[in-house]
C-alpha positions as CSV (number, residue, x, y, z in Angstrom):
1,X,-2.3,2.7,16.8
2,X,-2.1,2.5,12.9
3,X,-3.8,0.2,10.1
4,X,-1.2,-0.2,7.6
5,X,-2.3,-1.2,4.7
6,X,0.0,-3.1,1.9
7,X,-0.5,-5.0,-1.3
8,X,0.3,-4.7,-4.6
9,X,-0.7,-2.2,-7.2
10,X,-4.5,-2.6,-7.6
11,X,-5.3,-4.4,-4.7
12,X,-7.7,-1.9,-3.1
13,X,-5.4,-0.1,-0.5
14,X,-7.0,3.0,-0.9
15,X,-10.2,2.3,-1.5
16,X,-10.8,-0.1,1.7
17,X,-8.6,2.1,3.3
18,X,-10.8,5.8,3.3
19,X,-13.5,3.7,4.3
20,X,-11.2,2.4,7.0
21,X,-10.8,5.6,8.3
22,X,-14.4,6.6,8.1
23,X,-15.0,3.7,10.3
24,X,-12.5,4.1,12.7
25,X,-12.3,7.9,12.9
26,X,-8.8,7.8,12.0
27,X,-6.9,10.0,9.8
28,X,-6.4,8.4,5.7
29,X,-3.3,8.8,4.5
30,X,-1.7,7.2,1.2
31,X,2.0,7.0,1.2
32,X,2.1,8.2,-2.4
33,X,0.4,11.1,-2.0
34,X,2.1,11.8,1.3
35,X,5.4,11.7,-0.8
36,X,4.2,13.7,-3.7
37,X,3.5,16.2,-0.9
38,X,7.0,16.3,0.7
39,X,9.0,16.3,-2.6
40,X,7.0,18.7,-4.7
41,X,6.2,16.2,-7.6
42,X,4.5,13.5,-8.5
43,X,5.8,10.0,-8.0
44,X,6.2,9.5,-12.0
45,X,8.2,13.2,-12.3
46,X,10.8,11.2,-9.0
47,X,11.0,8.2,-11.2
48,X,11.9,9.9,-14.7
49,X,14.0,12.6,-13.1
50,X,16.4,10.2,-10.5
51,X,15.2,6.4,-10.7
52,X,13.7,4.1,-9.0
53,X,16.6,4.3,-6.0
54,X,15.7,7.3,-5.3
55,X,12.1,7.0,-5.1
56,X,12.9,3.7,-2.5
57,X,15.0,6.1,-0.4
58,X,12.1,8.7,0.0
59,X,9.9,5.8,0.3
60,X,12.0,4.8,3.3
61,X,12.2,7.9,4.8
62,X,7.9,8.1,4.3
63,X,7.7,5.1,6.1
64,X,10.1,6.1,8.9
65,X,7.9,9.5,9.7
66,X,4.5,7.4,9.1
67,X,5.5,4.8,11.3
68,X,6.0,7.5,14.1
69,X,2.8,9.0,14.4
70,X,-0.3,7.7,15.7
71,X,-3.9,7.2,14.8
72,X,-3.8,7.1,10.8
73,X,-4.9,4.6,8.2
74,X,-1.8,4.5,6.0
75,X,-2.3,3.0,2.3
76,X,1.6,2.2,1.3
77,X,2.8,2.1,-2.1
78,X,3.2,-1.2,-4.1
79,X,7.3,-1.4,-3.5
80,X,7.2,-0.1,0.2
81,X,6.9,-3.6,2.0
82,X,9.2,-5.2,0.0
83,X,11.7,-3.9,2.6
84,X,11.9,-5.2,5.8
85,X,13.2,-2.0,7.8
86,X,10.5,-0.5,6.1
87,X,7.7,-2.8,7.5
88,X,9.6,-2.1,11.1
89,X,9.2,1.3,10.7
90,X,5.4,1.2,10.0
91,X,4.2,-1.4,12.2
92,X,6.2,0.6,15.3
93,X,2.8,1.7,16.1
94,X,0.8,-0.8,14.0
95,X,-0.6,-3.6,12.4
96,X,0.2,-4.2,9.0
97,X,-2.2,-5.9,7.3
98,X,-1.5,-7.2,3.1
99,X,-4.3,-7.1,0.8
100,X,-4.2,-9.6,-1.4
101,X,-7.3,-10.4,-4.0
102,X,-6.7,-12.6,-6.4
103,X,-4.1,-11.8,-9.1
104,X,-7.0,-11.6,-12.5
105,X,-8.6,-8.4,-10.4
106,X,-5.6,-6.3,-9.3
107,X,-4.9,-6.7,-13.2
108,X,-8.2,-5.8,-14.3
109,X,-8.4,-2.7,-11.8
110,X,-5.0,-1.7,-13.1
111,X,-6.0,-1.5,-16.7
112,X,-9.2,0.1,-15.9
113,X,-7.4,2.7,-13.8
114,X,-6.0,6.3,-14.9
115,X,-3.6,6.7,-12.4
116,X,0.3,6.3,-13.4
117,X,2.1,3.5,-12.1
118,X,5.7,4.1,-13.3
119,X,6.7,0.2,-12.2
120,X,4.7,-1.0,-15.0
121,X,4.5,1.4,-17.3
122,X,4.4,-0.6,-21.2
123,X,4.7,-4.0,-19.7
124,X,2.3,-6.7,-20.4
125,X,-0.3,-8.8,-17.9
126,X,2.6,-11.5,-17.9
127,X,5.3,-9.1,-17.4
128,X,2.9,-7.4,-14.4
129,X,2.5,-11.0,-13.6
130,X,6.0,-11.4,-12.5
131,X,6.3,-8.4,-10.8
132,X,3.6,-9.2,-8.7
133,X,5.3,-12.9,-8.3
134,X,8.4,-11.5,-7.0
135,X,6.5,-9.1,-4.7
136,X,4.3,-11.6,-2.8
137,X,6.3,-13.3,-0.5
138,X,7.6,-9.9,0.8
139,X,4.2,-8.9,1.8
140,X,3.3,-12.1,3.3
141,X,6.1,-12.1,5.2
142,X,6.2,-8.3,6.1
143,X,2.4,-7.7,6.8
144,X,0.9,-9.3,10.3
145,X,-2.6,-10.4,9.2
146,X,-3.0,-11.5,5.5
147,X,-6.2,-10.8,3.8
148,X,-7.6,-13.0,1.1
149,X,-11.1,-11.6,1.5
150,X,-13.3,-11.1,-2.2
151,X,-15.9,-8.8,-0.4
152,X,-17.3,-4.9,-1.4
153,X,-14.9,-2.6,0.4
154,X,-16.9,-1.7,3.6
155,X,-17.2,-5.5,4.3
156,X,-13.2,-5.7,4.0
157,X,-12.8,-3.0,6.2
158,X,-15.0,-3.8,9.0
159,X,-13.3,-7.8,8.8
160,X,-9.9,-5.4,9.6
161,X,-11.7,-3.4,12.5
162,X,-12.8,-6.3,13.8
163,X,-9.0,-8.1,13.5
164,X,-7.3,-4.7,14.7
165,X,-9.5,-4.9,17.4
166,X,-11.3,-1.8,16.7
167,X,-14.9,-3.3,16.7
């Protein structure tokens, strides 16, 4: 079995997630990073170089390998719910479960972090906003188990173990 983890940018996928898989003994694997690995660049290099189609096809394909194995914690990228063959594909052998703090943190963590995020790259908190409004019902309706938790990460991830049955 897998923990899937999806949410918007900023809404602690990776965070609860290696702690997920420190818990559970399972392998921690973010999506981004897994595709960064396959293609030979970074996610922001994909973007520039052939657009955001292309990124969502490689996505797809991430979440079609991911979804096969077994035994992982798999952080997926902001966009990669928002499909629904991409959601079959991941919860094949798991539970996907949306993170979803409320809207003034994921903005605060995403102006605080460093890391690129080509999808809102120059836009403003009301233009993030609206990405983020268009996104949500996708998750809720992709993910199995929504989480609405406002707890320290290793509280978040033992409420998961426990709702995976893990623990």
């Amino acid at each position: 079995m897998n923990i899937v983890l999806c949410g918007f940018m900023g809404s602690g996928k990776t965070t609860i997630g290696r702690v997920l898989a420190r818990y559970s003994g399972y392998e921690f694997v973010d999506m981004d990073n897994y595709i960064e690995q396959t293609q030979g660049m970074k996610i922001p290099e994909i973007f520039d170089q052939y657009g955001e189609p292309e990124f969502r096809r490689i996505e797809t394909q991430a979440c079609r390998d991911l979804g096969a194995q077994d035994g992982r914690v798999i952080a997926t990228g902001g966009g990669a719910l928002l499909k629904e063959e991409n959601a079959d594909a991941l919860r094949k052998n798991g539970i996907i479960f949306f993170l979803d703090p409320p809207f003034p943190a994921i903005l605060s963590r995403l102006r605080a972090s460093k890391v690129p995020r080509p999808v809102i790259k120059g836009k403003t908190d009301a233009e993030i906003r609206a990405i983020y409004d268009t996104r949500i019902d996708a998750y809720a309706r992709n993910s199995d188990v929504r989480m609405t938790l406002s707890a320290p990460p290793q509280e978040f991830a033992l409420e998961i173990l426990h709702r995976a049955g893990l623990r």
